[in-house]
N, C-alpha and C positions, 0 to 999 in steps of 0.2 A: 419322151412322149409329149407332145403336141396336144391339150386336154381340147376338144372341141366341142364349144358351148356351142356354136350355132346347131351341129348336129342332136345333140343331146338336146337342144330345145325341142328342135324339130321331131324328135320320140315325144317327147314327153307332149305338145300339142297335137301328134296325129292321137295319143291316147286320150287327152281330154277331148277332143272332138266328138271318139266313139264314147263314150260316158255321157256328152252332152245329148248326143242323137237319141238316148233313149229314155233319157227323160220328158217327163210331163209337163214341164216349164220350160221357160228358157230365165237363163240367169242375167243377170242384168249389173252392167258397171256404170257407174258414171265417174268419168275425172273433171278435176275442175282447174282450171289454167287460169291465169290472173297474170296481168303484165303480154308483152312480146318478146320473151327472153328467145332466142334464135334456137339455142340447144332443147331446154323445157320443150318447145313447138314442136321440134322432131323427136324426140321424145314419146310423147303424147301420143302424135299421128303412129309411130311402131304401135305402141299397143293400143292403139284401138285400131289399126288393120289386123293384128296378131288376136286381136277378141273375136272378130267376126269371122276368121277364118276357123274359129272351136267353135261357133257357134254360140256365145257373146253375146247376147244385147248392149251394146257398148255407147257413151252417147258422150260427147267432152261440152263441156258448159265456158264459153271462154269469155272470161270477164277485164274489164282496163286494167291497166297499174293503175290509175285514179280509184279505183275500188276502195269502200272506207271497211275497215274491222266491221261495223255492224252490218253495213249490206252482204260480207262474204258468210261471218255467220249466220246471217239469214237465210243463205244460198243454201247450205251445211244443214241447218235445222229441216228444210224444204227433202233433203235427200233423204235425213233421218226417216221421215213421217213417209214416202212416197215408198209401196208396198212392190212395187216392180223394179227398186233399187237395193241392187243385194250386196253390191260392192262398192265403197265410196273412197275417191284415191284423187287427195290434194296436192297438184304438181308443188313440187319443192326446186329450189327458194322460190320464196314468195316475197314481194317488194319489200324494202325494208320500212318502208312506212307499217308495216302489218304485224302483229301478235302471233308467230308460227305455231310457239306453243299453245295459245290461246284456242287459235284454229282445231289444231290436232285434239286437244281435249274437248271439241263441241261434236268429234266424231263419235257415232254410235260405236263401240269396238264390236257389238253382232257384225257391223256393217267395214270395220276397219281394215280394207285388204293390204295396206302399206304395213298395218302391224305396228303401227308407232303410237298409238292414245296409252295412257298411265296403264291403264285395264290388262292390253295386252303383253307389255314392256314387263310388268311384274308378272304375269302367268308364266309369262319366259322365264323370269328371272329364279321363280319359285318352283322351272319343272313342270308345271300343270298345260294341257293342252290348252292352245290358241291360237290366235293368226297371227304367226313371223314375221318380220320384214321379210321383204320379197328378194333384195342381194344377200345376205346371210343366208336365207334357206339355199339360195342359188349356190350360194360356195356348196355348202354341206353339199349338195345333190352331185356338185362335181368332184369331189373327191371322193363320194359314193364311185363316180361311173369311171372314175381313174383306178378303182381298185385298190385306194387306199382303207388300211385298218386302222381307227383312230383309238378304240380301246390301247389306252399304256402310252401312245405316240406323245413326242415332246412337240407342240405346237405354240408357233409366236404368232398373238396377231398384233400387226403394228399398224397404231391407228385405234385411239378410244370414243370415238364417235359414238350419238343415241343412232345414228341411223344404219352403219355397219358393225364401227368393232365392239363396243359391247355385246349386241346380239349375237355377234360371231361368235365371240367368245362365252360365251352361256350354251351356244349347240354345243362345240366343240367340245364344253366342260360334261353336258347330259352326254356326249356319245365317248366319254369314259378318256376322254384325252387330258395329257396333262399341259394346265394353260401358263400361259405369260402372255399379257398387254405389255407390249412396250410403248413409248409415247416420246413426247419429246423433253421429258422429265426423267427419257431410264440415262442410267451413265453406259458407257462402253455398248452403243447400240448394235455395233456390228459381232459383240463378242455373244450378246446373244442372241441373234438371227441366226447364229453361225453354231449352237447348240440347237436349234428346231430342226425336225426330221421334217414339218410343215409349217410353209409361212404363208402365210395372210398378211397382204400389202395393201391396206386401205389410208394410206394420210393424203395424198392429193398433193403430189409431189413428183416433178419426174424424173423417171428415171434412177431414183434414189437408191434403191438398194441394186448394191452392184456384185459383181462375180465373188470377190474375197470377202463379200455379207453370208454367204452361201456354204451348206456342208456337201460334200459330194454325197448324189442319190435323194436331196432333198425333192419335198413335195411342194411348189412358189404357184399359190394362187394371187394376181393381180386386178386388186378389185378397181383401179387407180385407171383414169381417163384424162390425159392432159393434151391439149393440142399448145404445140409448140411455136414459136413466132414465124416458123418456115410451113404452117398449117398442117405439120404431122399430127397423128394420133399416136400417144406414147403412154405404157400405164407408169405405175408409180416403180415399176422394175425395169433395169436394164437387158431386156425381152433378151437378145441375139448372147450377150455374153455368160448370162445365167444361166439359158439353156445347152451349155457346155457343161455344166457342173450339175443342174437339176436332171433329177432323173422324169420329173412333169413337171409343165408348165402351162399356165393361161396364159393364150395370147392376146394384144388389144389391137384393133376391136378382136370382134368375135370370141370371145370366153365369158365371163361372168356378164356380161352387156345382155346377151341375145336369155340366158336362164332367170335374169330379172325378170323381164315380162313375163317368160314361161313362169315363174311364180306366183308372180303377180295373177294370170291365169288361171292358175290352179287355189290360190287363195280364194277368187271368186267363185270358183264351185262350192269349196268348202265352205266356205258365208252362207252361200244359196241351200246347200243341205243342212248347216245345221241350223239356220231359219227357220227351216220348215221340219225339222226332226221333231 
């Protein structure tokens, strides 16, 4: 099975659409881009057509890479305080001249649809409702719509990132599955990808986890986007030979890519209503 994100997006925006339609506001994003990183820029431009098409107030604020720390968090503090700003979402990387963390923590987390300020990270981390990152909820939602059962399931996510594998690994723990991070610290990495009935491939790597990483019937989510020096797009799994042995698969693009934004989407309602709850 073939999990397709782009279609499962496409559900999940034609229903925030009708949600949006009958509401007495409209909810409002703003991203903020800094630098001309080629990828970030098309990035960006997805979801803020993918906002307008739910009906979105969506608006990208694009500043130089010469931007100093205090003019961005000044930008930042401007979004806090502005009342027709419900979602606020700082493209990532941001130049290395810049304070990332610094940034993220000047975000409101009411306002944090990326889900990454201290605020949110620990409501995750403690089980209590908040706003997710927006690729981690995407995984969860796709092995929802793969029809995986994750109570009791053995699942590896490889890959300890603040921005994927942790969070991943904190769903997967609340929806009753039993976890392992592996990183580049586990020993014999192939001997346990190869005990997960579910993998999560997030290190940014390609290609890397290959057929004899894999149990037969496994569930290989591919959170990984590499373009190769021949200009291919390749995730962190080797797509064509795994899905001989996996019983589902995300393909790249098109899988975890296209339910980002759809998250990211649906984080901004959630901000806009409980704003105003």
């Amino acid at each position: 099975m073939i999990i397709d994100g782009k279609k499962l997006a496409e559900i999940t925006r034609t229903s925030l659409a009708e949600t949006i339609a009958k509401l007495n506001f409209v909810p409002g994003l703003a991203v903020v881009l800094v630098g001309d990183d080629a990828a970030s820029a098309v990035y960006v431009r997805n979801k803020d057509r993918a906002a307008h098409s739910v009906g979105i107030a969506a608006r990208t604020i694009r500043l130089p890479a010469t931007t100093q720390q205090a003019e961005l968090l000044a930008v930042v503090a401007q979004l806090n305080a502005d009342p027709d700003v419900d979602g606020i979402l700082v493209q990532l990387p941001l130049p290395k001249s810049l304070d990332t963390q610094a940034v993220i923590r000047t975000i409101d987390p009411a306002k944090d649809v990326d889900g990454l300020t201290p605020t949110n990270a620990g409501l995750l981390a403690a089980g209590q409702p908040g706003l997710v990152p927006c690729t981690p909820l995407g995984v969860i939602k796709l092995l929802e719509y793969a029809g995986v059962t994750l109570r009791g399931t053995r699942a590896l996510v490889l890959g300890r990132s603040v921005l994927v594998g942790k969070p991943v690994a904190a769903l997967l723990t609340a929806a009753d599955a039993t976890v392992t991070v592996a990183h580049s610290g586990t020993r014999d990495l192939a001997v346990e990808c190869r005990r997960a009935e579910v993998i999560v491939a997030a290190v940014g790597r390609p290609e890397m986890v290959r057929a004899d990483w894999v149990s037969n019937q496994a569930v290989v989510i591919d959170v990984g986007i590499n373009r190769l020096p021949d200009g291919r797009l390749v995730g962190d799994v080797a797509t064509a030979e795994v899905a001989e042995i996996a019983s589902a698969i995300t393909p790249v693009p098109g899988g975890v890519g296209p339910m980002t934004i759809a998250c990211l989407l649906e984080n901004t309602l959630a901000a806009a209503l409980m704003r105003r709850s």
